[in-house]
C-alpha positions in Angstrom: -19.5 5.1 -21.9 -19.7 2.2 -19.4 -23.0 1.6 -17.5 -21.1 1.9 -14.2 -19.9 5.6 -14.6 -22.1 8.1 -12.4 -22.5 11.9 -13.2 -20.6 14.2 -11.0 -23.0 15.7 -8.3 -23.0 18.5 -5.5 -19.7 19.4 -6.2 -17.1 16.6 -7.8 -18.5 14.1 -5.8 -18.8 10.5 -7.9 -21.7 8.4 -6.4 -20.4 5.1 -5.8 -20.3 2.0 -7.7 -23.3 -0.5 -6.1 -22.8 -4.5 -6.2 -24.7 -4.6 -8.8 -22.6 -2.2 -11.3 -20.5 -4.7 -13.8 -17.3 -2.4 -13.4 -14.4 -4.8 -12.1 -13.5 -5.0 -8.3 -14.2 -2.3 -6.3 -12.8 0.5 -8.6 -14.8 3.4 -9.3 -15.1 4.6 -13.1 -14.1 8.1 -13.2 -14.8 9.4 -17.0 -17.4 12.3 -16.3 -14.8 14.8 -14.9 -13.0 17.3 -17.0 -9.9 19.6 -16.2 -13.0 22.2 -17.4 -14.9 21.2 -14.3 -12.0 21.9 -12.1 -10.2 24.8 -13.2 -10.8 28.2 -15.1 -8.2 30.5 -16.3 -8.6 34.6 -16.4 -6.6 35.4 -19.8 -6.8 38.9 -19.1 -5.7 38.7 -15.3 -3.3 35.1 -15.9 -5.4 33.9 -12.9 -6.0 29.9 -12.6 -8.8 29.6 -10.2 -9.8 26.1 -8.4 -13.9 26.0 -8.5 -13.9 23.6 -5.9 -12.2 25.5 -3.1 -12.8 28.7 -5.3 -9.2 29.2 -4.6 -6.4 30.5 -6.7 -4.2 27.7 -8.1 -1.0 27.4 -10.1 1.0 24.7 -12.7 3.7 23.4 -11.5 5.8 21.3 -14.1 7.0 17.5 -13.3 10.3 18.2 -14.0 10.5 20.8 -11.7 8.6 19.4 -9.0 11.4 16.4 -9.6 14.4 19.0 -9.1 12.6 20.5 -6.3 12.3 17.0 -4.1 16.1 15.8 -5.0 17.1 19.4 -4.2 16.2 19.5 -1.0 16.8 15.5 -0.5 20.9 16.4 -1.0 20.3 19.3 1.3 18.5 17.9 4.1 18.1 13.8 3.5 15.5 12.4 4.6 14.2 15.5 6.4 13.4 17.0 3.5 10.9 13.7 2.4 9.5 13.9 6.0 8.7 17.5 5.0 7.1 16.3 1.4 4.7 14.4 3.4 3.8 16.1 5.9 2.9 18.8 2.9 1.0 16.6 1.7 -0.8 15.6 4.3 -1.5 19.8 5.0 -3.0 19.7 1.9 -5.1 16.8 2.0 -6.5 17.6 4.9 -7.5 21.3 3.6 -9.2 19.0 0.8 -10.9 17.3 3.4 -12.7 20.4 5.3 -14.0 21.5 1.9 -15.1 18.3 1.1 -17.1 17.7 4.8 -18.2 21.5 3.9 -20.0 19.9 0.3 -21.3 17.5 2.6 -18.5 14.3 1.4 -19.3 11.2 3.2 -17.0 8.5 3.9 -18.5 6.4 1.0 -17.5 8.7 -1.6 -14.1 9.6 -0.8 -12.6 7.4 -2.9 -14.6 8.1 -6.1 -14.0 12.4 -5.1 -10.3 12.0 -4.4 -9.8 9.8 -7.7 -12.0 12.3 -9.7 -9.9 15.4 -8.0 -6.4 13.8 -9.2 -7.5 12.6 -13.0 -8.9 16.5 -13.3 -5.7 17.5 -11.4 -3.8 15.7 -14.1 -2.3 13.7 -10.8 -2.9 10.7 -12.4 -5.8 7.9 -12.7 -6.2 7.1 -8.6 -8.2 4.0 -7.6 -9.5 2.3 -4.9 -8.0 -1.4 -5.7 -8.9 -2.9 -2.8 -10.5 -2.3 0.7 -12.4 0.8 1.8 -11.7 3.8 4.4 -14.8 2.9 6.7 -12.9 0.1 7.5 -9.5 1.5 7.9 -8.1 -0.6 5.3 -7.4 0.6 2.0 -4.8 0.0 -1.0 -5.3 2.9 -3.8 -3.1 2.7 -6.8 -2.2 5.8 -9.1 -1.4 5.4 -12.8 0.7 7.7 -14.6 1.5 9.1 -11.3 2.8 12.7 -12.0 5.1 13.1 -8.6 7.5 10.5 -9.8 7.0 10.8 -13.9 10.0 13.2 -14.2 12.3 11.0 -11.6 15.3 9.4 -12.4 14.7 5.6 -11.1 15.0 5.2 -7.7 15.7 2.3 -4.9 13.1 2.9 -2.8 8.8 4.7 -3.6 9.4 8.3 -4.0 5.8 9.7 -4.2 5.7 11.3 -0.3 3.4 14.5 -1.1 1.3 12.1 -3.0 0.9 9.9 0.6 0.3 12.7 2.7 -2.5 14.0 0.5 -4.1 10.6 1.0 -3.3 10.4 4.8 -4.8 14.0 5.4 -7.6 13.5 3.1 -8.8 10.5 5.0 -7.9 11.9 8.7 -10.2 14.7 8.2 -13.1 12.9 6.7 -13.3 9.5 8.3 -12.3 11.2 11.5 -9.5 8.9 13.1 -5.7 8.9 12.6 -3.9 6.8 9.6 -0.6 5.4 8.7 0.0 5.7 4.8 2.8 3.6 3.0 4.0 3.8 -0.5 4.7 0.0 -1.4 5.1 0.4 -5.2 6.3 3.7 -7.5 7.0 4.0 -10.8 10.6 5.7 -9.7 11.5 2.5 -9.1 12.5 -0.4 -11.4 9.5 -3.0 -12.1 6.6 -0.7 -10.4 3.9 0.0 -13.3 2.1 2.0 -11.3 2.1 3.6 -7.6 0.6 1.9 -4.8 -0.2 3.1 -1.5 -2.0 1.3 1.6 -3.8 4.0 4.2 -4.2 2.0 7.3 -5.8 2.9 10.5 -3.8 1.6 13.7 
């Protein structure tokens, strides 16, 4: 295991990666979480329980998450991604209140919302460049799962994904943001997703 990676403390919080940590850029090495860590299952009840909302939670397959978006895309256009998003963003910012709750801090949002999407099975998000304390931040998100079942598309197709970072980061850096999808895998060429989350 890389000297860089940090133990998961007071909740699924990743401390943060210091100048001096030889990890590359400003990405933060998320190996310590497990989909153990996140979830538990009841066999006897078939109950899926998140332990870090202590919530009950469901799986939801790509593929039908997939026919679920182009669905509603045929039956209300561009509405219906408008609605995706602002799902998202719902959702993120429920993330957020638990994670101010914990006691999150701005400097380890990144490192708690990438260690809450690998043990999601969202995908591997990183900070690639910038930082929310300074309003400016690109993340990227490998193996992405809102687009993995999508047939290729012209234009970045991950808008739940977006809100959940534009919620997330309203709640716990405290001032509005403007998130944009620049890259997917949906569409030809992207090898992974890319979002910038901007603050006006």
């Amino acid at each position: 295991m890389p000297s860089c990676v940090r133990s998961i403390e007071r909740g699924f919080r990743l401390k943060s990666l210091s100048a001096t940590d030889t990890c590359r850029g400003p990405s933060v090495v998320v190996e310590a979480i497990r989909p153990s860590d996140l979830i538990e299952f009841d066999w006897e009840k078939g109950i899926f329980t998140n332990k870090w909302s202590n919530t009950r939670t469901f799986l939801f397959g790509v593929a039908g998450f997939a026919n679920l978006r182009e669905d509603l895309h045929k039956r209300y256009y561009d509405t219906a991604l408008v609605l995706l998003h602002d799902l998202g963003a719902a959702f993120g910012e429920n993330l957020g209140r638990l994670g101010l709750k914990r006691g999150l801090t701005v400097d380890e949002l990144p490192s708690t919302m990438a260690g809450l999407s690998l043990a999601g099975g969202w995908g591997k998000l990183t900070l690639a460049s910038g930082h929310p304390s300074t309003g400016n931040s690109v993340y990227t998100n490998d193996n992405c799962v809102f687009c993995s079942a999508m047939e290729k598309k012209e234009k970045p197709s991950c808008e739940f994904l977006g809100g959940v970072l534009k919620g997330f980061t309203e709640v716990v850096v405290g001032r509005p943001h403007v998130v944009e999808e620049i890259e997917c895998l949906a569409t030809n060429g992207s090898s992974t997703c890319r979002f910038t989350v901007l603050a006006p």
